[in-house]
C-alpha positions, -999 to 999 in steps of 0.1 A, spaced: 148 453 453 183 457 469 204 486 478 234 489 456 263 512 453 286 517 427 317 535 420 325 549 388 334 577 365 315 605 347 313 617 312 344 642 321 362 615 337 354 625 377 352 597 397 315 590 412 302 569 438 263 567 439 237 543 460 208 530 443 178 509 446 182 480 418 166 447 405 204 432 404 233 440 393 226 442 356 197 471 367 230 489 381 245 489 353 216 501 334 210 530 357 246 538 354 245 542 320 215 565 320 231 588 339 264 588 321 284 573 344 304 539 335 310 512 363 340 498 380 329 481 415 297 474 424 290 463 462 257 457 475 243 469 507 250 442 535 217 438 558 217 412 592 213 378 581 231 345 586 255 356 561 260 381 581 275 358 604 288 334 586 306 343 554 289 322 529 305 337 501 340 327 513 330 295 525 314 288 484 350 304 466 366 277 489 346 249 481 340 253 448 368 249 417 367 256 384 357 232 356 380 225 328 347 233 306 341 268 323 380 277 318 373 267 283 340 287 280 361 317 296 390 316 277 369 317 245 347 344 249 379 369 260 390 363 227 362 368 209 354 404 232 388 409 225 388 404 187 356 424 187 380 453 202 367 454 242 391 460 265 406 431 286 395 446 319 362 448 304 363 415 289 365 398 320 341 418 337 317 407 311 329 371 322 325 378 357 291 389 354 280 359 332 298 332 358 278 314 376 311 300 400 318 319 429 357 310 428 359 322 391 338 347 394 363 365 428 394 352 404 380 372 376 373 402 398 412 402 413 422 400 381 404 432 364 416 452 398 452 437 390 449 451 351 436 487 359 466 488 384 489 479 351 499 449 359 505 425 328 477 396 325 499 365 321 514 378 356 483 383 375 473 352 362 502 335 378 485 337 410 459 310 408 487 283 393 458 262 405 433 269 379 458 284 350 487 260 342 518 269 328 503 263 294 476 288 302 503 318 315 528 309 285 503 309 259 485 346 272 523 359 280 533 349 239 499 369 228 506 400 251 542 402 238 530 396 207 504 417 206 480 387 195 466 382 227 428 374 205 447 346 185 461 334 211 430 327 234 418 311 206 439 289 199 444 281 237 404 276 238 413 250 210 437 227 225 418 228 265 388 220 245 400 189 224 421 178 255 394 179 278 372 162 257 398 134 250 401 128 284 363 127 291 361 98 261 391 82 283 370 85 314 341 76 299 352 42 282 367 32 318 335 42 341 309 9 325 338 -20 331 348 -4 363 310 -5 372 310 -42 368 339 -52 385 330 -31 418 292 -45 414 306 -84 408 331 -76 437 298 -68 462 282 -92 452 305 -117 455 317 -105 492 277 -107 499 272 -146 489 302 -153 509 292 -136 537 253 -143 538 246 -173 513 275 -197 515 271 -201 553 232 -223 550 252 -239 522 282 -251 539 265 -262 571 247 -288 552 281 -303 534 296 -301 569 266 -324 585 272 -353 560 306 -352 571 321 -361 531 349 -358 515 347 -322 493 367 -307 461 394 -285 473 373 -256 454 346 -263 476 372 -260 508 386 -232 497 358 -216 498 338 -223 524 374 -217 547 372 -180 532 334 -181 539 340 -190 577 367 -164 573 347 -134 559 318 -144 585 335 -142 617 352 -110 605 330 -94 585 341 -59 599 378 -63 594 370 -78 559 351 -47 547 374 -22 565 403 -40 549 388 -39 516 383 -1 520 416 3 535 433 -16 503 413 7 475 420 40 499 462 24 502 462 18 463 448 51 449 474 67 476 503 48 461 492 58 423 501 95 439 535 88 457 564 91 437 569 51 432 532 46 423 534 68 398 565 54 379 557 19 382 521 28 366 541 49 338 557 14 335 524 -10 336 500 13 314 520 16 277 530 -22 284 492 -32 286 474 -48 260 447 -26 238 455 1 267 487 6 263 487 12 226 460 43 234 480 52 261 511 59 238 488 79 214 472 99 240 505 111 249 517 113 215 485 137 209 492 155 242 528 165 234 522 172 199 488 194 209 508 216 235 537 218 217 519 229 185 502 252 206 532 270 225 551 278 190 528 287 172 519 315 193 554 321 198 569 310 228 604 295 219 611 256 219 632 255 250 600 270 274 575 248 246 590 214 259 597 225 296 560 232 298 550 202 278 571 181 300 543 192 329 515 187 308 522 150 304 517 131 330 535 97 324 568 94 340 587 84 311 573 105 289 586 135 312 617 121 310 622 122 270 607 156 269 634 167 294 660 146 275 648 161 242 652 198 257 689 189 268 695 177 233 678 211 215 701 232 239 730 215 225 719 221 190 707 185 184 672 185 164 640 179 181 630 150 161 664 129 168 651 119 206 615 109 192 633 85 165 653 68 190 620 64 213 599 43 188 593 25 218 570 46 238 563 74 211 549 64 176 572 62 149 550 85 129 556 111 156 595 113 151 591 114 115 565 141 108 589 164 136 618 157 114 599 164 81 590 196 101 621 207 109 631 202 71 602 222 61 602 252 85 568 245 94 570 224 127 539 240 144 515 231 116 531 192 113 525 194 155 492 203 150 483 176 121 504 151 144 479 160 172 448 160 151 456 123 136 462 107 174 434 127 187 410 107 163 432 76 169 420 73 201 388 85 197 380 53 173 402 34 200 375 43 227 346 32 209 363 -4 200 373 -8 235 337 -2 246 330 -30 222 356 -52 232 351 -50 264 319 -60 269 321 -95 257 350 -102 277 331 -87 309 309 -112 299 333 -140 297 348 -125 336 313 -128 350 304 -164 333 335 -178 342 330 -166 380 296 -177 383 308 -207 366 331 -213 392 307 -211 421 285 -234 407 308 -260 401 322 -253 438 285 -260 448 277 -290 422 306 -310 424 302 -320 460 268 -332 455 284 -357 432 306 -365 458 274 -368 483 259 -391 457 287 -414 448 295 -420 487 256 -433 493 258 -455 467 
């Protein structure tokens, strides 16, 4: 058992602050309700121990970060506590106590203290812009001024849950081909490196004639083998200096630029974004928050270049008094044409957030089905990459032989 102490308030409303001998925290609660009392910090008894020393606990909120699926899992259970009729700070008390992440867990606990001090949710959460977005702050700012904060958690649960699991279908159609390529890559440095030399020597003593294949590669083979360390740190160095320049400004444009162009890819590329923009902006107006601050939050949600730059364009426009849909027309080339369409029919209806959200729901499933043909395309022509390679190695290695042959005879 460990030695607890909590601070509360009585049935009359006094405040109390009583030590205990509990199981855990849950026990303290317990007690704390036998004896009338209801809880508002808990801190346990600190003995000598490493941890003592060494703050473990900050070192673990540091460290660790919180999953898209736990933000998901929290955001959903406040607004079912809150449509059962709890109150927020208990809400997320209750959320504290059931995380098992240190970071969410002390975010969770600054936020409670920042609510009982009547501060507004959506601006306490503005302090962690590292683990609530924009999105996040917009959509709970809409519900508190609203006075749908239930709805819309809800609906905010919704669209982190289908976006996250988009991009984990993404991921996960990229992760088997990727797989391959690094293993072939190995390999491949490995023969040069270990198998071609016994190979080469022998073609060298019979002093012949080769293919310029066969050159070619036994001059990177004598290459890779009398720098074998600058070979493998250079290889490092290139896949370290090319997923740095994807971050810098210029890497990211010119992948904008690459990705919609690609075959197969780039098609699921534009519907991924088409679902993204549609998902968030369906999401911001229909809990309320008003089409300027909808597309200047959507335009950080998205993450390709150009796509940020029609959003921004399209906010421009709306300013001016130009319809939203008139942009997305013009940009058949990046956005579906079905995505300009069902906006204007939208507009024309009154009922933009609902076409949004149908929008969304069709693309989502788009590139759901697109995932699953890609992993079926892709492995034949993985195939075909790893044939024709090992195709080209043996030919490399046969056709000098025939040279060997013809010059005996």
């Amino acid at each position: 058992m460990a030695t607890f102490t909590y601070i509360g308030k009585d049935e009359a409303g006094k405040s109390v602050t009583k030590t205990i001998q509990a199981d855990d925290r849950f026990a303290v609660y317990e007690i704390a309700r036998q004896n009338g009392h209801t809880v508002e910090t808990i801190e346990t008894t600190k003995r000598f121990s490493f941890n003592g020393l060494v703050n473990v606990e900050a070192i673990n909120i540091a460290i660790s970060r919180v999953k898209d699926d736990e933000l998901v899992m929290m955001t959903r259970n406040l607004g079912s506590m809150l449509e059962a009729g709890l109150p927020l700070s208990r809400a997320l008390s209750v959320v504290e106590r059931q995380s098992k992440n240190p970071r969410l867990q002390n975010i969770t606990k600054t936020l409670v203290a920042d609510i009982n001090k009547g501060e507004a949710f959506y601006t306490a959460l503005q302090k962690y812009p590292k683990t609530f977005s924009d999105l996040y702050v917009a959509m709970v700012q809409a519900g508190e001024e609203s006075g749908g904060m239930a709805t819309a958690l809800g609906t905010l649960s919704t669209q982190m849950q289908r976006s996250s699991s988009l991009k984990k279908k993404i991921k996960g159609a990229m992760i088997y081909p990727a797989i391959v390529v690094t293993v072939l890559v190995i390999i491949g440095i490995l023969m040069m490196i270990y198998v071609m030399p016994s190979i080469t020597d022998t073609f060298k003593s019979l002093e012949v004639e080769l293919p310029g294949t066969t050159q070619a590669l036994m001059t990177i083979s004598d290459f890779m083998v009398a720098n074998t360390v600058l070979v493998i740190v250079g290889l490092i160095a290139a896949v370290v200096g090319f997923m740095y320049s994807l971050r810098t400004k210029y890497g990211k444009i010119a992948s904008s630029w690459v990705i919609p162009k690609l075959p197969v890819i780039g098609t699921m590329a534009k519907e991924t974004n088409a679902a993204r923009t549609a998902r968030t902006l369906s999401s911001l107006l229909s809990a309320g928050v008003d089409v300027i601050r909808s597309l200047e939050i959507t335009e950080e949600v998205v993450q390709n270049y150009f796509y940020k730059q029609i959003i921004a364009e399209a906010r421009t426009r709306v300013e001016k008094g130009e319809p939203l849909s008139e942009l997305f027309i013009e940009r058949d080339d990046l956005y579906p044409v079905l995505v300009g369409e069902m906006i204007s029919v939208g507009e024309e209806t009154g009922n933009i957030s609902n076409m949004l959200e149908e929008l969304a729901v069709f693309y989502e499933g788009e590139v759901e089905q697109k995932t699953k043909d890609l992993s079926t395309i892709i492995e034949p022509v993985l195939m075909v990459v790893i044939g024709g390679t090992v195709g080209f190695f043996a030919l490399a290695m046969i056709a000098p032989i025939y040279s060997i042959t013809d010059s005996m005879g």
